[in-house]
TIRO-2110 file (N, C-alpha, C; in Angstrom, 1 decimal):
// TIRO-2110
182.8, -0.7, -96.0, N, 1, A
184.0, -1.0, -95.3, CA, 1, A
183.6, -2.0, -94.2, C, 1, A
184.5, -2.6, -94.1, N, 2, A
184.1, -4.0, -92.7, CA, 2, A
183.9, -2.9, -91.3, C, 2, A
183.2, -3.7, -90.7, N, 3, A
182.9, -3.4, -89.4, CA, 3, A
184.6, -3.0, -88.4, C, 3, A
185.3, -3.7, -88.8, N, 4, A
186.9, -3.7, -88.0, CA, 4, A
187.7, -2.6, -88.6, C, 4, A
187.3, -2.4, -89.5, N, 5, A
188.4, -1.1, -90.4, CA, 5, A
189.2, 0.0, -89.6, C, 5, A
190.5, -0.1, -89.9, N, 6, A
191.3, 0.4, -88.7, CA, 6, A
191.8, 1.8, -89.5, C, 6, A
191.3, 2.8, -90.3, N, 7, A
192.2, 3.6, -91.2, CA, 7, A
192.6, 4.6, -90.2, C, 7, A
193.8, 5.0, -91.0, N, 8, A
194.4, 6.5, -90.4, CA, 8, A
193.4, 7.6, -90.5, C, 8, A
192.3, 7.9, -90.6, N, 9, A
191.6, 8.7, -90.7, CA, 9, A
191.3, 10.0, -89.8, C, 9, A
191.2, 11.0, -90.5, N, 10, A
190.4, 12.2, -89.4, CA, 10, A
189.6, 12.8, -89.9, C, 10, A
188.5, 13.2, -89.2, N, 11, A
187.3, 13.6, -89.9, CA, 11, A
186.6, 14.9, -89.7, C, 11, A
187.3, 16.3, -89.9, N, 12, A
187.4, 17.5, -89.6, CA, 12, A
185.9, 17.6, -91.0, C, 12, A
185.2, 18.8, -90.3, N, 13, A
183.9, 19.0, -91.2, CA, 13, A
184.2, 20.1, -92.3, C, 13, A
183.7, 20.3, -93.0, N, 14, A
184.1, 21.2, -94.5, CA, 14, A
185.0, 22.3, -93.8, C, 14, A
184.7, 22.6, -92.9, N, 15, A
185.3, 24.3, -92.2, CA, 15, A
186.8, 23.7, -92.3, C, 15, A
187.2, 22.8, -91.6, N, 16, A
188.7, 22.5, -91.4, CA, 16, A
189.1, 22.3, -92.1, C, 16, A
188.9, 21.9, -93.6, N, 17, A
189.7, 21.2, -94.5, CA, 17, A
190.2, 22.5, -95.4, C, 17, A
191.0, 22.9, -96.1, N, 18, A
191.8, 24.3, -96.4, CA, 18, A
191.2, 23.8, -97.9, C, 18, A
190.7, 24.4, -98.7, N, 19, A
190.3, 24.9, -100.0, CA, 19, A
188.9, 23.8, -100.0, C, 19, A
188.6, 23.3, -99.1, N, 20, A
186.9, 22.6, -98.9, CA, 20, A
186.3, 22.7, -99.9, C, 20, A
186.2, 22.5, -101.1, N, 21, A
184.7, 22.8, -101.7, CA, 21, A
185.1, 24.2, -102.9, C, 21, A
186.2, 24.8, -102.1, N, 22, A
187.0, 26.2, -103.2, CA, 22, A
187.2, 26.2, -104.2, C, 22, A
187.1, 27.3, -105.6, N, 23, A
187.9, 26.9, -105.6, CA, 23, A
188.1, 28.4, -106.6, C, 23, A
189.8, 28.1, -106.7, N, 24, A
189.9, 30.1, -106.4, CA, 24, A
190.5, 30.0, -107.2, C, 24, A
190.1, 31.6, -107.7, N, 25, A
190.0, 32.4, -108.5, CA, 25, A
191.2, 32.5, -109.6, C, 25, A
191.4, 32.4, -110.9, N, 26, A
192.4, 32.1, -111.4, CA, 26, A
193.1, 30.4, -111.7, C, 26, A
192.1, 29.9, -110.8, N, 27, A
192.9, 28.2, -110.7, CA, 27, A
192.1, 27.8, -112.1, C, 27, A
192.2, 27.0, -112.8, N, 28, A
191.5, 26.0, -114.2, CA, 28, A
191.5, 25.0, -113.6, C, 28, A
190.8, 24.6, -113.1, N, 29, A
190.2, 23.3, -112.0, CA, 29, A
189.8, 21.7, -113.1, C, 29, A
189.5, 22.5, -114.8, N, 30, A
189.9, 21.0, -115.4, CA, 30, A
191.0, 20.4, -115.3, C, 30, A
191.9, 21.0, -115.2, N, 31, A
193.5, 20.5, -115.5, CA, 31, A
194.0, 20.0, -113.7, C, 31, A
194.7, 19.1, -113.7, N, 32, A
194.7, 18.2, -112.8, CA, 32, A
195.6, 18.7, -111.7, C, 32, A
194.8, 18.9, -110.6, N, 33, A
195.7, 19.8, -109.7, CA, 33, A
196.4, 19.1, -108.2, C, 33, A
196.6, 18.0, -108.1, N, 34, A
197.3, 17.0, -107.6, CA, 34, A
197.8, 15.7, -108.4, C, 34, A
199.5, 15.0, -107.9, N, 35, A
200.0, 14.3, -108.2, CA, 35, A
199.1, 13.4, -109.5, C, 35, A
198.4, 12.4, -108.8, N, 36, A
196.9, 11.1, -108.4, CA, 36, A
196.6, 11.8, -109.8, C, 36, A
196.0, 13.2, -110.2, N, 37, A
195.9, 13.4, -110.9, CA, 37, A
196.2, 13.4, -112.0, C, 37, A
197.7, 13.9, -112.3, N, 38, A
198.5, 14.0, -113.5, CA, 38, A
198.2, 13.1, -113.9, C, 38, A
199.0, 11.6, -113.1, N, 39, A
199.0, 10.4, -113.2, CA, 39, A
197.9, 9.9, -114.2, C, 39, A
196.8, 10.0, -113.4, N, 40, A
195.1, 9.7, -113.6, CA, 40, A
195.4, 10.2, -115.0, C, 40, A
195.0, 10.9, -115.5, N, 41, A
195.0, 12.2, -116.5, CA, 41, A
196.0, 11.2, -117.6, C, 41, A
197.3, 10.9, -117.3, N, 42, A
198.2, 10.1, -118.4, CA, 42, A
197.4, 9.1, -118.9, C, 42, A
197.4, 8.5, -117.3, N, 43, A
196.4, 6.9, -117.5, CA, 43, A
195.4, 6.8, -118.7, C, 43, A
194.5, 7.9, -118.5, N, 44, A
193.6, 8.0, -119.4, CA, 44, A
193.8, 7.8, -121.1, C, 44, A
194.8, 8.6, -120.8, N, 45, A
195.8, 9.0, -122.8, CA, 45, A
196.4, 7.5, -122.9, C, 45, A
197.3, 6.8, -121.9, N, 46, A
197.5, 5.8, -122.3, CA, 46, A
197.5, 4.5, -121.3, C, 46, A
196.5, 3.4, -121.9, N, 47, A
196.0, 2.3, -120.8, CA, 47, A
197.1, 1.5, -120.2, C, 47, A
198.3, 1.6, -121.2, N, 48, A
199.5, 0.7, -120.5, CA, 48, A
200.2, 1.5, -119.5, C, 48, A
199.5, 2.3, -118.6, N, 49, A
200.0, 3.2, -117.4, CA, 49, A
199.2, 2.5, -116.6, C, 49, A
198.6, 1.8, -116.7, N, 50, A
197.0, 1.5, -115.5, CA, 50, A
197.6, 1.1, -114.5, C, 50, A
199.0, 0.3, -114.4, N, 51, A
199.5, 0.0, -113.1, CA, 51, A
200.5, 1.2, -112.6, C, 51, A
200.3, 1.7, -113.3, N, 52, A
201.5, 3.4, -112.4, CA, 52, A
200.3, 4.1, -112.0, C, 52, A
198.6, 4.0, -112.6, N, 53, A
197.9, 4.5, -111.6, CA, 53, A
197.1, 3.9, -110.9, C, 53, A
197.3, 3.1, -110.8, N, 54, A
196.9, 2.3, -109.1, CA, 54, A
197.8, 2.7, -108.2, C, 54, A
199.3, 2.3, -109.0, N, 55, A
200.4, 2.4, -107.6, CA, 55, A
200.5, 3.7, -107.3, C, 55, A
199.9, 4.7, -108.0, N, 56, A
199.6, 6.2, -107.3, CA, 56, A
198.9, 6.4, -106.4, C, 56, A
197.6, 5.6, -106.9, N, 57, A
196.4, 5.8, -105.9, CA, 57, A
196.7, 5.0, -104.8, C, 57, A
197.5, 4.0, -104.3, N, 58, A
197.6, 3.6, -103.5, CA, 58, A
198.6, 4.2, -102.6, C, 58, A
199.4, 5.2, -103.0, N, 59, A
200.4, 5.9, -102.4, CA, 59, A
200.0, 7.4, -102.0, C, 59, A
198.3, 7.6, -102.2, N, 60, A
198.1, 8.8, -102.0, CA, 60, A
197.2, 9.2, -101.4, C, 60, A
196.9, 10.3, -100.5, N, 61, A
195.9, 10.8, -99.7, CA, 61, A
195.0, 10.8, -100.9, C, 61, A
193.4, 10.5, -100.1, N, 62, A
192.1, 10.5, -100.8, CA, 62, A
191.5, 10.9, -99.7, C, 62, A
190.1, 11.6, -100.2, N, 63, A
188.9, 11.8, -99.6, CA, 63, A
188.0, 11.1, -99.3, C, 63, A
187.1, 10.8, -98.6, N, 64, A
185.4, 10.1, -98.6, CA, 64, A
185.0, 10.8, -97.7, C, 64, A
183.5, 10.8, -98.3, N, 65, A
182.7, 11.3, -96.9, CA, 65, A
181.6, 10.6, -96.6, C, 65, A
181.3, 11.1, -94.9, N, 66, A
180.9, 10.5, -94.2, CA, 66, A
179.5, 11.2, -93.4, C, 66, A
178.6, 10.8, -93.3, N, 67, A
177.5, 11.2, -92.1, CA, 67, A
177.7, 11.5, -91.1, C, 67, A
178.8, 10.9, -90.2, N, 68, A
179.4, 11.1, -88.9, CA, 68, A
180.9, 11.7, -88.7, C, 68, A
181.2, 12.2, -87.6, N, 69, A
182.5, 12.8, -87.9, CA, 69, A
183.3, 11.5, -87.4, C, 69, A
184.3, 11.3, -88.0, N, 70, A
185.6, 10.0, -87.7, CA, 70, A
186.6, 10.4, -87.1, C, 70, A
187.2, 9.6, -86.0, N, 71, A
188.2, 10.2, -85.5, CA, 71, A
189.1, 9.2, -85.7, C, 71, A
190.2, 9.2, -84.8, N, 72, A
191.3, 8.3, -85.4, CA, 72, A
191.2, 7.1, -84.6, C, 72, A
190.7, 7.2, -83.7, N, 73, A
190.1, 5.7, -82.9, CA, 73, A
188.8, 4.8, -83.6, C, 73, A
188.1, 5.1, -84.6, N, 74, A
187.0, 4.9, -85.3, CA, 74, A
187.3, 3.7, -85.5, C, 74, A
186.1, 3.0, -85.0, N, 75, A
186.3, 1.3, -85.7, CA, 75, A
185.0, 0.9, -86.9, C, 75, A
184.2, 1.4, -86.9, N, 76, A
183.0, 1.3, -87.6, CA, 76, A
182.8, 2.4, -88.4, C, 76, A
183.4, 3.1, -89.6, N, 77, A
183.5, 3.7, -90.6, CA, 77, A
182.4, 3.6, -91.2, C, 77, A
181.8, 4.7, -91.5, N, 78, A
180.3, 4.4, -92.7, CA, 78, A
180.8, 5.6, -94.2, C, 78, A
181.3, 5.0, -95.1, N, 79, A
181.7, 6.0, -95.9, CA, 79, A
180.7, 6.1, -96.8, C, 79, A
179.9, 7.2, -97.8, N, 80, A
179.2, 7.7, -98.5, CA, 80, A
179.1, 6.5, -99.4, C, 80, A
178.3, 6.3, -99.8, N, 81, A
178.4, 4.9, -100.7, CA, 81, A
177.1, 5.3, -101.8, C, 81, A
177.8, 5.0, -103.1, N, 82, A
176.8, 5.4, -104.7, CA, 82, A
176.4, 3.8, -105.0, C, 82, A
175.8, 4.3, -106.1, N, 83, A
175.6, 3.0, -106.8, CA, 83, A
176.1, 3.4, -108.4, C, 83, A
177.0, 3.0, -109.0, N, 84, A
177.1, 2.7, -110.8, CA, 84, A
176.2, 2.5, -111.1, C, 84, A
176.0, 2.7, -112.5, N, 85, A
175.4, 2.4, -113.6, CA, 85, A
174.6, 0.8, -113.6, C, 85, A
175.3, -0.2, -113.1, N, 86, A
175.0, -1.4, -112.6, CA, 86, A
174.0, -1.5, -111.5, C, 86, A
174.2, -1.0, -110.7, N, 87, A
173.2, -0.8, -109.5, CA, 87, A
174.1, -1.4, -108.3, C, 87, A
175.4, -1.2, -108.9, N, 88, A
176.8, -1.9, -107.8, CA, 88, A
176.9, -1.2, -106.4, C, 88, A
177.4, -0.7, -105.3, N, 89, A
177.7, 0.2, -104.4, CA, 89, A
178.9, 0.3, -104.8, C, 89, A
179.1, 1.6, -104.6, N, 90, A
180.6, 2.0, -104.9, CA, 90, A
181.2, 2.8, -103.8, C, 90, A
181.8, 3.4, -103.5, N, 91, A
182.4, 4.5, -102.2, CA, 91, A
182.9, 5.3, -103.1, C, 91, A
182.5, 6.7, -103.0, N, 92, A
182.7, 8.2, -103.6, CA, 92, A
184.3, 8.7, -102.9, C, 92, A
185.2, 8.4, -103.7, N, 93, A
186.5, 9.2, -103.3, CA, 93, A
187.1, 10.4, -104.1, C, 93, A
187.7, 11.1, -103.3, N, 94, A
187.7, 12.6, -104.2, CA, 94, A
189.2, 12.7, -104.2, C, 94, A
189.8, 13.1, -105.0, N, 95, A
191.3, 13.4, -105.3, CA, 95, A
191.4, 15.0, -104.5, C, 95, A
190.8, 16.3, -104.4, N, 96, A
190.9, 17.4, -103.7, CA, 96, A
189.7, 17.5, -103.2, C, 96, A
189.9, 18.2, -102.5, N, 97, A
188.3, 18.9, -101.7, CA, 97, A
187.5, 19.5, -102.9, C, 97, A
188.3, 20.4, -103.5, N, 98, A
187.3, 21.1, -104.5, CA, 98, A
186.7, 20.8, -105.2, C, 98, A
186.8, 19.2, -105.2, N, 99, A
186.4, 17.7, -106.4, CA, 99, A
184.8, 17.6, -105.7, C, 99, A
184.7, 17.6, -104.5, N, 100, A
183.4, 17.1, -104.0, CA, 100, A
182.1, 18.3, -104.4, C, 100, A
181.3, 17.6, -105.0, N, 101, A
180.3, 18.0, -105.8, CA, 101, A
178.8, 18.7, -104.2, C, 101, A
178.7, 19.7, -104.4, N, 102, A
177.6, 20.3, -103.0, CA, 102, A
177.0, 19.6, -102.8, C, 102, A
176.2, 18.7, -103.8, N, 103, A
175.1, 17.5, -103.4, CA, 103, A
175.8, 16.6, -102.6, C, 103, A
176.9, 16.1, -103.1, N, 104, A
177.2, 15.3, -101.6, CA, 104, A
177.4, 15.5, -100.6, C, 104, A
177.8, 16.9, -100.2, N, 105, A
177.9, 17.4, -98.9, CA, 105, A
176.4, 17.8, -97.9, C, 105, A
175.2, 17.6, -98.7, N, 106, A
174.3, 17.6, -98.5, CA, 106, A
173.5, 16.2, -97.4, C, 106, A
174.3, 14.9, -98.2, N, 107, A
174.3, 14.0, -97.5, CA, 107, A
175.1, 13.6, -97.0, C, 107, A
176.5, 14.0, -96.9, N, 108, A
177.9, 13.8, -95.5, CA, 108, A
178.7, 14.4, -95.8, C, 108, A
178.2, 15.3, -94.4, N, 109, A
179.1, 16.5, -94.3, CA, 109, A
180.6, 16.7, -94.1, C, 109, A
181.0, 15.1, -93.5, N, 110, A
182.4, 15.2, -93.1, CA, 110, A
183.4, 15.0, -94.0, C, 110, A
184.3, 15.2, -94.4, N, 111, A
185.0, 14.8, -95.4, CA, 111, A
186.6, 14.1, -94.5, C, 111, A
187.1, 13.0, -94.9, N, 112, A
188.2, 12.1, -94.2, CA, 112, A
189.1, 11.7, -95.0, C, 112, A
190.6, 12.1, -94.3, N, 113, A
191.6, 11.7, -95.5, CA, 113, A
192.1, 10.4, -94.8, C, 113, A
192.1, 9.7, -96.0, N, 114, A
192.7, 8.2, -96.3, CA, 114, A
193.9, 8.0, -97.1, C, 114, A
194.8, 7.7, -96.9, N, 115, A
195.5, 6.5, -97.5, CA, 115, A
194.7, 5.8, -98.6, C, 115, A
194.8, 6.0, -100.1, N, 116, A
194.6, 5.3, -101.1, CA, 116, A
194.6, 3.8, -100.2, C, 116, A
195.4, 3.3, -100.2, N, 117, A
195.9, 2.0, -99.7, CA, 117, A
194.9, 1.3, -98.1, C, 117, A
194.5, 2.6, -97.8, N, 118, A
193.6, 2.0, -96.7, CA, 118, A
192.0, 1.6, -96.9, C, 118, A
192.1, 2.5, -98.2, N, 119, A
191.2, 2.1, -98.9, CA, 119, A
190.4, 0.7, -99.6, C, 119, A
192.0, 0.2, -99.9, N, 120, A
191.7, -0.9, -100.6, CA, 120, A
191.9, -1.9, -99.6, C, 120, A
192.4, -1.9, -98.7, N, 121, A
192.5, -2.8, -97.8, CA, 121, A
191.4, -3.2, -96.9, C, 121, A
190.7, -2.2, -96.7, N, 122, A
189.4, -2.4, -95.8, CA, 122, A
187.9, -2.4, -96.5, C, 122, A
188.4, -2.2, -97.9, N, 123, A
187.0, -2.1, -98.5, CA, 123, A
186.5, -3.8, -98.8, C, 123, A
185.7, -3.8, -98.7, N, 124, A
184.6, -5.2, -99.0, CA, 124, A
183.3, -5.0, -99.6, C, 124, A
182.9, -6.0, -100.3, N, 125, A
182.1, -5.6, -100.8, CA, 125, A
181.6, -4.6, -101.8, C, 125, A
181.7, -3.6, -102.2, N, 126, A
181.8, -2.4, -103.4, CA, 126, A
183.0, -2.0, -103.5, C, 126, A
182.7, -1.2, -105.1, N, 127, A
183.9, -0.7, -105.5, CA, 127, A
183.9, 0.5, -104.9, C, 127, A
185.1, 1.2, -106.4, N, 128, A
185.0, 2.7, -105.7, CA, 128, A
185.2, 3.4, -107.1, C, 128, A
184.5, 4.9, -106.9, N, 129, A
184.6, 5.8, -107.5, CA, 129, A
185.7, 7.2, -107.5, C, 129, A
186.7, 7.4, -108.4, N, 130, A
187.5, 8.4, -107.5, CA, 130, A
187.2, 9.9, -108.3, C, 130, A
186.6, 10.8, -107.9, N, 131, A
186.0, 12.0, -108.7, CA, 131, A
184.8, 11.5, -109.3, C, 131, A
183.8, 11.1, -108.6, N, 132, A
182.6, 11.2, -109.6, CA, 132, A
181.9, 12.2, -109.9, C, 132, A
181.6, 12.0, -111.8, N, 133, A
181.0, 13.1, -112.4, CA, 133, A
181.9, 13.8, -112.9, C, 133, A
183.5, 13.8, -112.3, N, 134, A
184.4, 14.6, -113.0, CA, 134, A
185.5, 13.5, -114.3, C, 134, A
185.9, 14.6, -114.9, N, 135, A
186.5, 14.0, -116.4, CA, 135, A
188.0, 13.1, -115.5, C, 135, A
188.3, 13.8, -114.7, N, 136, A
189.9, 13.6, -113.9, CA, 136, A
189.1, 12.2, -113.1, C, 136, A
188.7, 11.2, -113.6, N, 137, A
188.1, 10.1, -112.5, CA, 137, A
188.0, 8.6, -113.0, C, 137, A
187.9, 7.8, -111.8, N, 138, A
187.7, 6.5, -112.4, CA, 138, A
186.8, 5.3, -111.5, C, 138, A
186.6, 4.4, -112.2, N, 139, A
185.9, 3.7, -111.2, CA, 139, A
186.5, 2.9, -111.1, C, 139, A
186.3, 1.7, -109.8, N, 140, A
186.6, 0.4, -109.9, CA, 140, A
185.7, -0.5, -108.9, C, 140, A
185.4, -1.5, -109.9, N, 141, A
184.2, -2.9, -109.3, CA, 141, A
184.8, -3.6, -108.2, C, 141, A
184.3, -3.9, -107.3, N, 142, A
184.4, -4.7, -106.4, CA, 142, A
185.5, -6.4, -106.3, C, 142, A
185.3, -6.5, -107.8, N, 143, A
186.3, -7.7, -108.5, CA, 143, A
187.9, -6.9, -108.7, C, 143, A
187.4, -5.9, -109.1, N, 144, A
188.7, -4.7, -109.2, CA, 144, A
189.4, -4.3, -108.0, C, 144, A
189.1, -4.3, -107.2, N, 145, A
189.4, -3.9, -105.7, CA, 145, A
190.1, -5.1, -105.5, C, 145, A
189.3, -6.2, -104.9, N, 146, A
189.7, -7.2, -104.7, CA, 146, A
191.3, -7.6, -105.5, C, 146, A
190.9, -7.4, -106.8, N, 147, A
192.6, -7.8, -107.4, CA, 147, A
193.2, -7.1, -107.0, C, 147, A
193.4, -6.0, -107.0, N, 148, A
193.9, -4.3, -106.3, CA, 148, A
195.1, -5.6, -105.5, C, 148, A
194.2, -5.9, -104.4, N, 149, A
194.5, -6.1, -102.7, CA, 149, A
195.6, -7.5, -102.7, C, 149, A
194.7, -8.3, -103.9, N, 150, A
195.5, -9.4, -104.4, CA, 150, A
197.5, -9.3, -105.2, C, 150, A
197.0, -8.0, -105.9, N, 151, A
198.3, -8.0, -106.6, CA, 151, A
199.2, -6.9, -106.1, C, 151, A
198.8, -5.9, -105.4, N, 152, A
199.5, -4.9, -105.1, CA, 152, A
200.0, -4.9, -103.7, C, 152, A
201.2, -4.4, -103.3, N, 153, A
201.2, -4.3, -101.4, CA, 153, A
200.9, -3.2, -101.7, C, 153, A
200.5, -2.7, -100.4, N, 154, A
200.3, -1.1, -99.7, CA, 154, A
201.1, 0.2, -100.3, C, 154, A
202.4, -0.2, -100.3, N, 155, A
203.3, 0.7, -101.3, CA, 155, A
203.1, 1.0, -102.7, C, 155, A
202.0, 0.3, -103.2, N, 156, A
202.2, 0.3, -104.1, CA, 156, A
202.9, -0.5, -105.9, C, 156, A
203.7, -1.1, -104.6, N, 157, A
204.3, -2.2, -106.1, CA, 157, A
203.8, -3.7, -106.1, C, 157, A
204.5, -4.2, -107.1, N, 158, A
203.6, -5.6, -107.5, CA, 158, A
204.3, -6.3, -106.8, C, 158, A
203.1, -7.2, -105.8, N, 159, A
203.2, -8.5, -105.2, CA, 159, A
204.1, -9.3, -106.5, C, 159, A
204.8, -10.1, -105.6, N, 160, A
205.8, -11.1, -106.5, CA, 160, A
204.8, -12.6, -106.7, C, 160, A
204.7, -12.1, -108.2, N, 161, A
203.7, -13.2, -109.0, CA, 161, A
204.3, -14.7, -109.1, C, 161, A
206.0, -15.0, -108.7, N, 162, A
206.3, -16.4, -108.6, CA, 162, A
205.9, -17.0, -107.9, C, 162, A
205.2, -18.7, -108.4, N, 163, A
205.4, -19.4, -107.0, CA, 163, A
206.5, -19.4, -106.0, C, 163, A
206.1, -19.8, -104.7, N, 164, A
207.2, -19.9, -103.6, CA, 164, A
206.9, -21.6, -103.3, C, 164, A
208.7, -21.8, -103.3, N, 165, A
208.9, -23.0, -102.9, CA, 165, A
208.5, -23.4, -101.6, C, 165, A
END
């Protein structure tokens, strides 16, 4: 994320966040247990959804975590960052808390909800990963982001692809 990144963020540590890491008893945790998900989940069954799930993800609270706790005045964001299969950097976003895997909490402890959309807006340079390791997930390359930012507004819908007189 750029040095200026302005997100709505708050960065309460595993204790504050209500099912953190949980995940309880009776729940079937394959099956897709927020909106982002279902969505995700369709997308998967069928590819000509791929823009009903962007415009989800960009309409919906996400996770990342962090080394440092973030507050809402935060200008310098360091979010958890992977590398793909490529040897790309990516930013680790989680659709629930219950998504984030112990190892990563191992290396940042804080977990921060974003705006899908703040995401794409301030990311530079790497993609992102949303559920890594889990079936409910997806990635996207840095070229991918980028068009993201190019074609979509913040709401979600498609930038108007006519030229303007």
């Amino acid at each position: 994320m750029n040095e200026n990144a302005q997100l709505p963020a708050t960065g309460p540590g595993p204790a504050d966040i209500p099912d953190f890491g949980a995940k309880a008893s009776g729940t079937d945790w394959d099956k897709p247990q927020t909106h982002l998900e279902v969505v995700l989940q369709a997308g998967q069954d069928d590819p000509q959804l791929t823009g009903a799930v962007i415009s989800t993800f960009l309409g919906s609270e996400v996770l990342f975590l962090s080394r440092e706790q973030v507050a809402e005045d935060s200008t310098n964001v360091q979010p958890l960052l992977l590398q793909n299969a490529a040897g790309d950097p990516v930013i680790a976003l989680f659709t629930h808390a219950a998504r984030i895997p112990a190892t990563y909490l191992e290396e940042a402890a804080y977990a921060v909800r974003v705006p899908g959309a703040a995401v794409i807006d301030t990311l530079e340079g790497a993609g992102l990963v949303i559920n890594p390791g889990h079936e409910l997930g997806f990635e996207i390359g840095a070229e991918g982001v980028a068009a993201i930012r190019r074609d979509f507004n913040a709401d979600g819908t498609l930038r108007d692809a006519a030229p303007q007189a």
